[in-house]
TIZA-80796 format. One line per field, with one value per residue (C-alpha): residue in three letters; residue number from 0; x, y, z. Coordinates in nm, 4 decimals. Layout:
N
type <- (ALA;...)
seq <- (NUM;...)
c1 <- (X;...)
c2 <- (Y;...)
c3 <- (Z;...)
***
This chain:
478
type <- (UNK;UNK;UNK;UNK;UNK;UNK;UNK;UNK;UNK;UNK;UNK;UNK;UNK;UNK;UNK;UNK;UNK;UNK;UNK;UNK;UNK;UNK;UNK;UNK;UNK;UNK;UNK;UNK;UNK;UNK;UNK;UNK;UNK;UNK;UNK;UNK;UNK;UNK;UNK;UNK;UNK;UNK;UNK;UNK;UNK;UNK;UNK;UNK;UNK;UNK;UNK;UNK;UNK;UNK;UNK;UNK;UNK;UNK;UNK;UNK;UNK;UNK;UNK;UNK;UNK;UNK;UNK;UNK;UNK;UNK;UNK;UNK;UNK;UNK;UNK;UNK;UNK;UNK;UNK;UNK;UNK;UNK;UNK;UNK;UNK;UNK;UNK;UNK;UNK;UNK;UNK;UNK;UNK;UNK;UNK;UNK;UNK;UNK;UNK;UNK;UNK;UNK;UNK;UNK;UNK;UNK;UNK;UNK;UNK;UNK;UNK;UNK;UNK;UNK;UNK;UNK;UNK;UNK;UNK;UNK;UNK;UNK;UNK;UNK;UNK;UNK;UNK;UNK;UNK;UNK;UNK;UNK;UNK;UNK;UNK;UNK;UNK;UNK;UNK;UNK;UNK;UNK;UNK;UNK;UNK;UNK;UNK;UNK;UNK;UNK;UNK;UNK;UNK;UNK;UNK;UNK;UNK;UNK;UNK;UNK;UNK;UNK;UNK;UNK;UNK;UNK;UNK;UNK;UNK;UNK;UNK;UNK;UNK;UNK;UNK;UNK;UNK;UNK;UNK;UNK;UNK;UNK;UNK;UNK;UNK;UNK;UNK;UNK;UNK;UNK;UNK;UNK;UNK;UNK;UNK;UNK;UNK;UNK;UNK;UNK;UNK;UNK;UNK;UNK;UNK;UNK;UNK;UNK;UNK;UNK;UNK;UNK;UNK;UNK;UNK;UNK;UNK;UNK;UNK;UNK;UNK;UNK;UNK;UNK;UNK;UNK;UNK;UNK;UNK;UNK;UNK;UNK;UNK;UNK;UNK;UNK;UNK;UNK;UNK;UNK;UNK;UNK;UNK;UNK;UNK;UNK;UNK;UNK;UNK;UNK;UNK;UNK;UNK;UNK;UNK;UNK;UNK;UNK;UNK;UNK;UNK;UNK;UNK;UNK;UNK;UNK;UNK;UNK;UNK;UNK;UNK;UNK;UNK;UNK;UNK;UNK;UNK;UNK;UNK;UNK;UNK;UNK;UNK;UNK;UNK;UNK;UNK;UNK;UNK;UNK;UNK;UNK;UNK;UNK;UNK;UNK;UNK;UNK;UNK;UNK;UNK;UNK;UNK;UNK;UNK;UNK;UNK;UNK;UNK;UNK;UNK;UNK;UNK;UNK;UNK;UNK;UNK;UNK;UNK;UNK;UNK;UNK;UNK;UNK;UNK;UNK;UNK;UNK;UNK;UNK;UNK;UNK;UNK;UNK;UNK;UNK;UNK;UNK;UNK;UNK;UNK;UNK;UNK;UNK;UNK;UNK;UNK;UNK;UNK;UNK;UNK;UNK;UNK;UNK;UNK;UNK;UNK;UNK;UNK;UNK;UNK;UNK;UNK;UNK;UNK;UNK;UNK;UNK;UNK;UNK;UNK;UNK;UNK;UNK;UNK;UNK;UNK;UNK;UNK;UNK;UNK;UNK;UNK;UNK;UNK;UNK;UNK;UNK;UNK;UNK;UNK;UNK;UNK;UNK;UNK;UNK;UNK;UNK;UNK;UNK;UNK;UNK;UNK;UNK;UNK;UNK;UNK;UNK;UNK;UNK;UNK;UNK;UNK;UNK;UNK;UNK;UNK;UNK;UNK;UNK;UNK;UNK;UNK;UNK;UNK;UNK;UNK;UNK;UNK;UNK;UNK;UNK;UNK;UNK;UNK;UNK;UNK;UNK;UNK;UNK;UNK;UNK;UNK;UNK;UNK;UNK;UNK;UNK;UNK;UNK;UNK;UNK;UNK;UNK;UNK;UNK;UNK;UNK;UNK;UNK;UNK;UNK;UNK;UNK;UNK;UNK;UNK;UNK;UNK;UNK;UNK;UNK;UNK;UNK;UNK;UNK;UNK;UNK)
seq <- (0;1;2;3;4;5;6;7;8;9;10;11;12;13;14;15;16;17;18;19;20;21;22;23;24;25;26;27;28;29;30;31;32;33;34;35;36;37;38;39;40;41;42;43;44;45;46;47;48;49;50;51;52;53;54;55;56;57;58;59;60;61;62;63;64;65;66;67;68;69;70;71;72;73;74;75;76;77;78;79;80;81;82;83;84;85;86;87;88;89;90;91;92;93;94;95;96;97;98;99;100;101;102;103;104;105;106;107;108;109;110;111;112;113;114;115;116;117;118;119;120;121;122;123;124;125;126;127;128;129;130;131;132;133;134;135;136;137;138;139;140;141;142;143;144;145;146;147;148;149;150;151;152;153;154;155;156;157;158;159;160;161;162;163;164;165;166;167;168;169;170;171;172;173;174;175;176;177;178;179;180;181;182;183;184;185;186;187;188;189;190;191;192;193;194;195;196;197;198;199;200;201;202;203;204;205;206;207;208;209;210;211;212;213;214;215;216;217;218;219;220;221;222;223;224;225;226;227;228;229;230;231;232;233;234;235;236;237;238;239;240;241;242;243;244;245;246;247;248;249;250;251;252;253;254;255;256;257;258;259;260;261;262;263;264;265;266;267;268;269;270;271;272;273;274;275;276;277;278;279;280;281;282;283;284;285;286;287;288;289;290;291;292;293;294;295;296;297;298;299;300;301;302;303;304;305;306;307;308;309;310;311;312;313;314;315;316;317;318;319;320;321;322;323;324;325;326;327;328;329;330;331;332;333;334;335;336;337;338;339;340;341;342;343;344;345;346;347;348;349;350;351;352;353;354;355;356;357;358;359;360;361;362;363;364;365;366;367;368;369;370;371;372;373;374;375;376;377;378;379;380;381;382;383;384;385;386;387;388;389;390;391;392;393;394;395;396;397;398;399;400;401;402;403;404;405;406;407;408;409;410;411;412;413;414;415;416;417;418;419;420;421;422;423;424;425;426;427;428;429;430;431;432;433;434;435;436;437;438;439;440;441;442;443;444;445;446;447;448;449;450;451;452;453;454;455;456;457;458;459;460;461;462;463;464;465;466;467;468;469;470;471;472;473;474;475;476;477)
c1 <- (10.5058;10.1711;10.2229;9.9415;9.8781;9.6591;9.5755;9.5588;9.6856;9.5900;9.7794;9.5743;9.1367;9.0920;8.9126;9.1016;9.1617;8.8127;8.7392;9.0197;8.8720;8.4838;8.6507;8.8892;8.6751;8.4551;8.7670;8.8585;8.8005;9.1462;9.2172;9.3833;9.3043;9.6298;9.5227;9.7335;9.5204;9.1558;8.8980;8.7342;8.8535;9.0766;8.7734;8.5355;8.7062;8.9888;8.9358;8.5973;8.3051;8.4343;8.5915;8.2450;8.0339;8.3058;8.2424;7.8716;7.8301;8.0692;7.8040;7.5352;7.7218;7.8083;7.4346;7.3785;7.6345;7.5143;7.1511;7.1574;7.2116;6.9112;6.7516;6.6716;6.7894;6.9483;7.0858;7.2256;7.4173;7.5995;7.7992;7.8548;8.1594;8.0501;7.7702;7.8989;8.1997;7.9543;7.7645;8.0662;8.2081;7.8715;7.8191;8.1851;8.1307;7.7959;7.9287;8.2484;8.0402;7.9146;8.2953;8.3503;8.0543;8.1581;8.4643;8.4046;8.1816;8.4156;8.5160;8.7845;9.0014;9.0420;9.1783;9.5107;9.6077;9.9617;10.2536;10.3257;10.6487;10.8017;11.0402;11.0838;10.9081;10.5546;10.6221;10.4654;10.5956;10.3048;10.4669;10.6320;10.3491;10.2395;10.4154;10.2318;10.2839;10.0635;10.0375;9.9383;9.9887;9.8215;9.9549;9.6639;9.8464;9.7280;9.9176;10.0032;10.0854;10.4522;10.5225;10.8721;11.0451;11.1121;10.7534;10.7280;10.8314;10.5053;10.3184;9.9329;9.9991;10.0694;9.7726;9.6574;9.3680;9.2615;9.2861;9.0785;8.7575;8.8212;8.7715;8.5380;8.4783;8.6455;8.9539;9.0143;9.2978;9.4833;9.7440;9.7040;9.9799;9.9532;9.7744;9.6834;9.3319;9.3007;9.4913;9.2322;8.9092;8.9822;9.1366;8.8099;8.5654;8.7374;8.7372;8.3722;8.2919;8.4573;8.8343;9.0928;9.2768;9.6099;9.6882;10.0125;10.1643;10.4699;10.4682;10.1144;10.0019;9.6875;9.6139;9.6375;9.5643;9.7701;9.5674;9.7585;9.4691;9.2506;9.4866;9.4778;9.1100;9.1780;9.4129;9.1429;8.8799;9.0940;9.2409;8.9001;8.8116;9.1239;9.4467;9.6537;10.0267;10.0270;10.4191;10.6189;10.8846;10.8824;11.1601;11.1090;10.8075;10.7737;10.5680;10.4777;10.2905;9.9192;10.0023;10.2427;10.5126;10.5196;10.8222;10.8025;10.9040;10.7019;10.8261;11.1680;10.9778;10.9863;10.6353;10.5434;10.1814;10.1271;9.7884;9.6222;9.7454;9.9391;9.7638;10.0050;9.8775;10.2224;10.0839;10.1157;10.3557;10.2810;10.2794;10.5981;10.9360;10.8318;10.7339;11.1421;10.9786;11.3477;11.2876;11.0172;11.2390;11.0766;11.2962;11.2248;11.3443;11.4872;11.1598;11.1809;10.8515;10.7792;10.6970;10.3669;10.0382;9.8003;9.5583;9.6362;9.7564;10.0155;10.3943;10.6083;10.5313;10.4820;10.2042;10.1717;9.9671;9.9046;9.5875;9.4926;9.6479;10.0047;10.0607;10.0492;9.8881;9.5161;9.4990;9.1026;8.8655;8.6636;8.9937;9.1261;8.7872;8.8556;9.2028;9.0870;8.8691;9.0872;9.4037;9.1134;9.0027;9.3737;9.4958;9.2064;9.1974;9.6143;9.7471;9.4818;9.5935;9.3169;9.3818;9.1058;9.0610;9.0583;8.7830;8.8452;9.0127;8.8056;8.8769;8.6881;8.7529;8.5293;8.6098;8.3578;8.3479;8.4451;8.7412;8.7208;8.9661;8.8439;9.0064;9.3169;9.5023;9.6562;9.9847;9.9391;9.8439;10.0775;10.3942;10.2614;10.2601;9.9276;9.8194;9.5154;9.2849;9.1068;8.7484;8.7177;8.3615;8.3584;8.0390;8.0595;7.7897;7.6458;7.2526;7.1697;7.5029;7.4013;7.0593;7.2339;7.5110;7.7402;7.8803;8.2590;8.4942;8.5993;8.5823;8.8656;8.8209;9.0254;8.9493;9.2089;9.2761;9.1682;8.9385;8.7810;8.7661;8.6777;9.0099;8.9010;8.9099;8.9459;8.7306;8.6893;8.3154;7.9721;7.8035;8.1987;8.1079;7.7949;7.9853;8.2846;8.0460;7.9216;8.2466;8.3944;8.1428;8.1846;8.5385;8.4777;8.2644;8.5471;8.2315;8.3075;8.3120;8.0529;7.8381;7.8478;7.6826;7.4313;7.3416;7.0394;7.0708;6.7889;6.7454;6.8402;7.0897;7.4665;7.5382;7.4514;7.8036;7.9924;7.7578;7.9397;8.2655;8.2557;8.1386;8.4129;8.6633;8.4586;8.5450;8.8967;8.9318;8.7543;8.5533;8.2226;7.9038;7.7493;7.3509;7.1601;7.0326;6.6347;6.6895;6.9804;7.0597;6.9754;7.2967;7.6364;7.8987;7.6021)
c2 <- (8.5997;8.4453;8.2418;8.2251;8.0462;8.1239;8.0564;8.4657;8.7783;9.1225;9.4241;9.7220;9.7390;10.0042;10.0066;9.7854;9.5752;9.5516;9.4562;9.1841;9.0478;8.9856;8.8166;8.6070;8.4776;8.3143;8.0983;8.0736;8.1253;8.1107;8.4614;8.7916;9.1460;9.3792;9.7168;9.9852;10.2448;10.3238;10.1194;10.3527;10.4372;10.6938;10.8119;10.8195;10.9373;11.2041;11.2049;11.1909;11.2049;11.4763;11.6948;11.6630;11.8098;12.0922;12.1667;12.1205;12.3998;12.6136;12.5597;12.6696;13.0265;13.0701;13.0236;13.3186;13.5065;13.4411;13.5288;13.8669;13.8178;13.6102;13.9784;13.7652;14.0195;13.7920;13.9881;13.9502;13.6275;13.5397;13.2101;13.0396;12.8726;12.6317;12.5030;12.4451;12.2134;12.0536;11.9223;11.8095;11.6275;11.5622;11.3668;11.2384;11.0583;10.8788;10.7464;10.6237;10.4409;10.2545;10.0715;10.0713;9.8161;9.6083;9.5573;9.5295;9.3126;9.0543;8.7703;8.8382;8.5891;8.7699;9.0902;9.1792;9.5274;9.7035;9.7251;9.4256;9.3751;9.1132;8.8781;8.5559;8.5517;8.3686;8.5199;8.8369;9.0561;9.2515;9.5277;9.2705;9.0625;8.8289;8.6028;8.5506;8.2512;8.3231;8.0619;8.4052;8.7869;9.0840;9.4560;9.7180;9.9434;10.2814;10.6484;10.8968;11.2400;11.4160;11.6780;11.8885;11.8503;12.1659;12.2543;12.0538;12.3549;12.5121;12.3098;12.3407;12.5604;12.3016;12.1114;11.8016;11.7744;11.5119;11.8151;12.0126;11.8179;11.8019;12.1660;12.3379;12.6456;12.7812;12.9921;13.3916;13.2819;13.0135;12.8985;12.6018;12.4778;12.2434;12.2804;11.8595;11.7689;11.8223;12.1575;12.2623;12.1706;12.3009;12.5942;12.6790;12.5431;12.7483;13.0463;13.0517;12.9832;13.3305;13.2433;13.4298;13.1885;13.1841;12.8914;12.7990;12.5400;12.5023;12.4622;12.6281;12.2547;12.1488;11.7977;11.5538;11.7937;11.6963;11.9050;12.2308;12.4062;12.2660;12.3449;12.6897;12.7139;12.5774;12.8442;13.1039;12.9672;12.9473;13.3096;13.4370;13.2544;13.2802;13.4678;13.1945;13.1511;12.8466;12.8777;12.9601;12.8547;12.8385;12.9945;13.0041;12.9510;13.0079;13.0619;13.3880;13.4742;13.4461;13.1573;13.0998;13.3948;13.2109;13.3314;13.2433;13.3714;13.3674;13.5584;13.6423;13.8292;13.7618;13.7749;13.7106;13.6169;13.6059;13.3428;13.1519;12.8024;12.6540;12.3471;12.1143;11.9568;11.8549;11.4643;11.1290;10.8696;10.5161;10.3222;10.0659;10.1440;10.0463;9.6412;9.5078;9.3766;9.2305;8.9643;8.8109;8.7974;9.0297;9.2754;9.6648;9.8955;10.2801;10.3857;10.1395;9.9333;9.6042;9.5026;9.3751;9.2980;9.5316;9.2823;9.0371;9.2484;8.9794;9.0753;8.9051;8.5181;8.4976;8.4289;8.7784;9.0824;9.4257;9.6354;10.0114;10.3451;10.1487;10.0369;10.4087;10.2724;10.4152;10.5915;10.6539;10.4634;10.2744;10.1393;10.0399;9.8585;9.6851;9.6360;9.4632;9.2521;9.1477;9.0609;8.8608;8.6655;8.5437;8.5110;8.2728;8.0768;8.0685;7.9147;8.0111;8.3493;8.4820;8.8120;9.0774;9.3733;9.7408;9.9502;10.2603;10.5245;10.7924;11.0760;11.3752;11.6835;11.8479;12.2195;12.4302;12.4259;12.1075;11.8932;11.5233;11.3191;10.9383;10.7404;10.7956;11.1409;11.4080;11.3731;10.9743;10.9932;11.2158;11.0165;10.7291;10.8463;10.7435;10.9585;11.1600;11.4599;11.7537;11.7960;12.1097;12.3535;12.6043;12.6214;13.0259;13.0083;12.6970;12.7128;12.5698;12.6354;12.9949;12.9709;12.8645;13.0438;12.7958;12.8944;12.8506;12.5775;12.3545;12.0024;11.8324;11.5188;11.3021;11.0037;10.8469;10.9372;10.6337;10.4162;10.6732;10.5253;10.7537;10.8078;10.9897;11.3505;11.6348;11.9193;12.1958;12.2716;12.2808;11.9126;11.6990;11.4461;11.2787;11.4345;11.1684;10.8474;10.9188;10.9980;10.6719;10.4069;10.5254;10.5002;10.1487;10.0112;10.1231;10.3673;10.5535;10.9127;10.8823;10.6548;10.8874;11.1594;10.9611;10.8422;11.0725;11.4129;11.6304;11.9747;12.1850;12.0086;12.0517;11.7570;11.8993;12.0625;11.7160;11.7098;12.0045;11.8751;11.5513;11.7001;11.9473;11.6180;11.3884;11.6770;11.6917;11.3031;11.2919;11.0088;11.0272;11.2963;11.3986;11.3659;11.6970;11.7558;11.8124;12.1015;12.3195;12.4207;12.7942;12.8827;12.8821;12.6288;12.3777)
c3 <- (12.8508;12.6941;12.3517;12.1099;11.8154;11.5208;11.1240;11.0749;11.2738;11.1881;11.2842;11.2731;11.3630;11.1020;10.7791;10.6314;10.9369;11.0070;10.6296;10.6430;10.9466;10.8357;10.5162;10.7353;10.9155;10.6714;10.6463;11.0201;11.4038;11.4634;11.4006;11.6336;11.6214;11.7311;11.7912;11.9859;12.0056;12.0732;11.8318;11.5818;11.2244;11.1311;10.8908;11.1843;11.4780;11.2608;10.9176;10.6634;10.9259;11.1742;10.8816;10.6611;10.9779;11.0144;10.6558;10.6464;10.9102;10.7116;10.3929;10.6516;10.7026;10.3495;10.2229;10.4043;10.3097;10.0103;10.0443;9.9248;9.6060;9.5948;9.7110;10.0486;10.3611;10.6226;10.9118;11.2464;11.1181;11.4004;11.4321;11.7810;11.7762;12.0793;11.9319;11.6019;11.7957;11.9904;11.6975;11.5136;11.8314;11.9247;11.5839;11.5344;11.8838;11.7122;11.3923;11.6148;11.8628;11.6069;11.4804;11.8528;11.9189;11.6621;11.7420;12.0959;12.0136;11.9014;12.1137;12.3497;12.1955;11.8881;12.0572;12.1898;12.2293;12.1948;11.9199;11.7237;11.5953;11.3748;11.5316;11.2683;10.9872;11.0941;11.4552;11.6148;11.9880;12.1352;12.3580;12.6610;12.7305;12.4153;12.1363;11.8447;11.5749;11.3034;10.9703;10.8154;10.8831;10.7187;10.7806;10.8164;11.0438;10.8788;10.8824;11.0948;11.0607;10.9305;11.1101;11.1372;11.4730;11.5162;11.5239;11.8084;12.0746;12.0126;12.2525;12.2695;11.9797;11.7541;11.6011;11.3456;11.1690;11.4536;11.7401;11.5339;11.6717;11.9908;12.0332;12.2661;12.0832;11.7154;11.7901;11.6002;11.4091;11.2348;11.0220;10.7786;10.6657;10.3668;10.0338;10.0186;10.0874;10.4939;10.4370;10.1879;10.3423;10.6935;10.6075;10.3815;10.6315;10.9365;10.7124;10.5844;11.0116;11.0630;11.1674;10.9961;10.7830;10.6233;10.3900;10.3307;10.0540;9.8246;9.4500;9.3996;9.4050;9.5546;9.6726;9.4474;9.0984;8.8324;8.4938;8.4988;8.4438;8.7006;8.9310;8.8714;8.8842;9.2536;9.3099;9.2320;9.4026;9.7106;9.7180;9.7082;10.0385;10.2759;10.2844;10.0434;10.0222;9.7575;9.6430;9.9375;10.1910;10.6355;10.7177;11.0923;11.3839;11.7410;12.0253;12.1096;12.4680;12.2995;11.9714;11.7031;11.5458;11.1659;10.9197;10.5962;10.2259;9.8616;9.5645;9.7246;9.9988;10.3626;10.5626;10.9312;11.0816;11.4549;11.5077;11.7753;11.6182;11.3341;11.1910;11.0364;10.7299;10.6103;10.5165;10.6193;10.6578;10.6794;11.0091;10.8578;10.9648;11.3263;11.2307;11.1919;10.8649;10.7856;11.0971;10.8507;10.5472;10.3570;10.1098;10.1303;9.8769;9.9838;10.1064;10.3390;10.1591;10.0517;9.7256;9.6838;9.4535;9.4176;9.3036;9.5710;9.8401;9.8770;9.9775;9.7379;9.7601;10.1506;10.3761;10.4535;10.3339;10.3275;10.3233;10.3831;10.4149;10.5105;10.1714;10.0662;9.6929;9.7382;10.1019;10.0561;10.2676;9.9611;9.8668;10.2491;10.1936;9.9151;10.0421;10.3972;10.2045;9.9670;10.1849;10.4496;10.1406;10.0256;10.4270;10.4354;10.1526;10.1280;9.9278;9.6832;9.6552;9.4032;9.2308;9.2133;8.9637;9.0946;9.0956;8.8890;9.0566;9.1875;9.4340;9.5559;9.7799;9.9640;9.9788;9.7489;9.4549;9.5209;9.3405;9.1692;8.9961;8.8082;8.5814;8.4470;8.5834;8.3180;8.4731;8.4649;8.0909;8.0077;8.1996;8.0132;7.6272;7.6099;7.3245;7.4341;7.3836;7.6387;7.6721;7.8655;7.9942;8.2251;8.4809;8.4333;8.2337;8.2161;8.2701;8.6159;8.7692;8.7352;8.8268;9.1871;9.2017;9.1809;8.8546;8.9215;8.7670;8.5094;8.3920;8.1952;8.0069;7.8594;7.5961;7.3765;7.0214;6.7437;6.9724;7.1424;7.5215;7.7945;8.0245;8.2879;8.4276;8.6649;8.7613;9.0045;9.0103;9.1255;9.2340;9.1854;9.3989;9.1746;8.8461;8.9843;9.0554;8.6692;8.5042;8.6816;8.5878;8.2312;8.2567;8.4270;8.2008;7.8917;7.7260;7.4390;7.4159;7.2027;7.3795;7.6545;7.4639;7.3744;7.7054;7.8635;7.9956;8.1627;8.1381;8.3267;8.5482;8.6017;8.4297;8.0990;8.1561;8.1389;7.7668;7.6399;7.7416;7.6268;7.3094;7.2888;7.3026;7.0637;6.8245;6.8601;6.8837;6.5627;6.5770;6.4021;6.3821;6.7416;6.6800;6.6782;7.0113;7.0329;7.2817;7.3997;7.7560;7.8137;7.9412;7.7072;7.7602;7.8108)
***
């Protein structure tokens, strides 16, 4: 058994492990990397890279489809499902070369790889062959998937988001099964690349919606695309001599599909019930977690810390960013533990029209009593969103009645991901409603939609006189 001793140890080379290490070590070269599995992000190698270049080639075959109605002919489409694999493991394998030099580029000393596993509470077991004593720990051991067991007897048939990219070619048939983010975007990428598609959630909820009525305009957009059961209930699956026999009820009717695979998109659980985190003296409540600082990353008042999707707070990769580099900055300077202010929340989803949440949620407003008013537009007709044909969508905002802040909001919509990065510095620099209208718009741009609904709530927080605008948008609702 080999003993070593060092100032930090870091379970997990992640994101957020990664972070917490180049922040570490500004502190310390007495510092250990334990990793069980291969180096490379769960963004790069299963998650944001790989899933983007799936969809991007799914964009590429709806353009065309959508090229008559430009009164451009396009014919013969035909879509090869071996190339379009090969460029998205082809690409995937680039961007995770590039976290797999760096970390193998670290000196050997600050690597160990296997399971760690608390033993005493400054005191690490790596699989049977090391014994760490660390002054300081921090936890960036990630997710994994949540499957049910029974699934399990369908083999090969069975699939994760993360088997997805490995394939050669695209299969004729699938079943998604989850309405969250991953359940979403494949299931609308794989569709749009010619694979019949059945989508299947519970609740008619989609990812991480909480605005009633932006959820619904997600429901639309999405049983337009694939075959969508948003609100029902497995009752049964099971392998059949060609894929996967899948029973399942909606509406107090019973319904069976026979596909090629079932893609389980049935979320994540955090990497934490594995760690004996009692062996460190560390309370957990019935979830089996640790109570912790958000702002410090700090568990309780020990020398130990947690960072990244494992904490379960913020599982997006800006924040297991922010997380790593946070926890690597109080690990190193500890005692010091220094607390930092959040960014403001902000969360996007690639499907098309594609989905954003910022700021403060509807249901988080709500749950709070914070007392608040709706700014809503529809892209239907709003000017350039027609023009392109990417007229579909809404935008809810939501500023607070008698001062006026911006809160945040939620959209379905054309162009989501930049509408997000503008909606959330507004909300993180506290703007006013009204000094959001009378920032600078162009015409004619998309973002002369977020102008009609932020007008539409200055009026209904009543707050003052909107200046006459010099022009109008062509288009209503802009």
């Amino acid at each position: 058994m080999k003993e070593v001793t060092v100032d930090i140890a870091i379970l997990g080379a992640g994101t957020a492990g990664m972070g917490a290490y180049n922040s570490a070590l500004k502190y310390t070269d007495s510092i250990v990397v334990i990793e069980p599995g291969p180096y490379g992000t769960t963004c790069a190698r299963v998650g944001c890279m790989p899933s983007k270049l799936l969809i991007a080639a799914a964009e590429a075959s709806h353009h065309i489809d959508q090229a008559a109605e430009f009164g451009i002919d396009v014919t013969n489409k035909r879509i090869d499902g071996e190339r379009v694999m090969a460029r998205v493991r082809s690409e995937r394998d680039r961007f995770v070369g590039f976290i797999k030099d760096t970390a193998e580029a670290w000196p050997g000393a600050h690597k160990i790889r296997g399971d760690a596993v608390f033993v005493g509470p400054n005191e690490l077991q790596v699989d049977d062959h090391t014994r760490v004593l660390a002054k300081r720990i921090i936890i960036a051991t990630g997710s994994r998937p949540v499957i049910p067991a029974p699934w399990y007897e369908l083999g090969d048939r069975l699939l994760i988001n993360d088997d997805v990219f490995d394939w050669q070619t695209l299969p004729k048939s699938v079943a998604v099964v989850g309405t969250g983010v991953i359940g979403m975007e494949i299931g609308q990428a794989l569709s749009r690349l010619g694979v019949t598609t059945t989508l299947i959630g519970r609740g008619d909820k989609f990812g991480p919606i909480s605005d009633p009525v932006i959820n619904d305009e997600a429901k639309e957009f999405l049983s337009t695309q694939l075959m969508l059961h948003s609100d029902a209930s497995i009752d049964g699956v099971a392998r059949t001599e060609h894929g996967v026999a899948i029973d399942f009820s909606e509406d107090g009717e019973a319904h069976r599909i026979e596909v090629d695979y079932l893609i389980a998109a049935t979320g994540r659980k955090a990497v934490i019930d594995s760690l004996n985190l009692e062996a460190a003296g560390i309370n957990l409540d019935e979830r089996g977690f640790p109570s912790f600082d958000d702002n410090t990353c700090q568990i309780e008042d020990k020398p130990i810390f947690i960072a990244g999707d494992v904490s379960n707070a913020h599982p997006l990769l800006h924040e297991a960013a922010d997380d790593g580099h946070i926890a690597g900055d109080n690990a190193g300077r500890y005692p010091d533990v220094r607390s930092r202010p959040r960014r403001t929340p902000i969360a996007v989803i690639f499907t098309d029209p594609q989905i954003m949440l910022i700021g403060k949620s509807f249901a988080s407003l709500s749950k709070d009593g914070v007392d608040f008013a709706v700014g809503e537009v529809s892209f239907v007709n709003q000017g350039r969103s027609r023009v392109m044909l990417r007229n579909q969508g809404k935008l809810h905002v939501y500023g607070e009645r008698h001062t006026g802040l911006f809160l945040g909001a939620e959209m379905v919509g054309p162009a989501a991901e930049h509408i997000a990065h503008l909606l959330s510095w507004a909300v993180q620099h506290r703007f006013t409603v009204q000094q959001m209208i009378d920032s600078p718009f162009y015409h004619p741009v998309i973002e002369e939609g977020v102008r009609t609904a932020l007008k539409d709530l200055n009026s209904k927080l009543k707050m003052g006189p909107v200046p006459v605008e010099n022009c109008l948008d062509c288009g209503a609702g802009a």
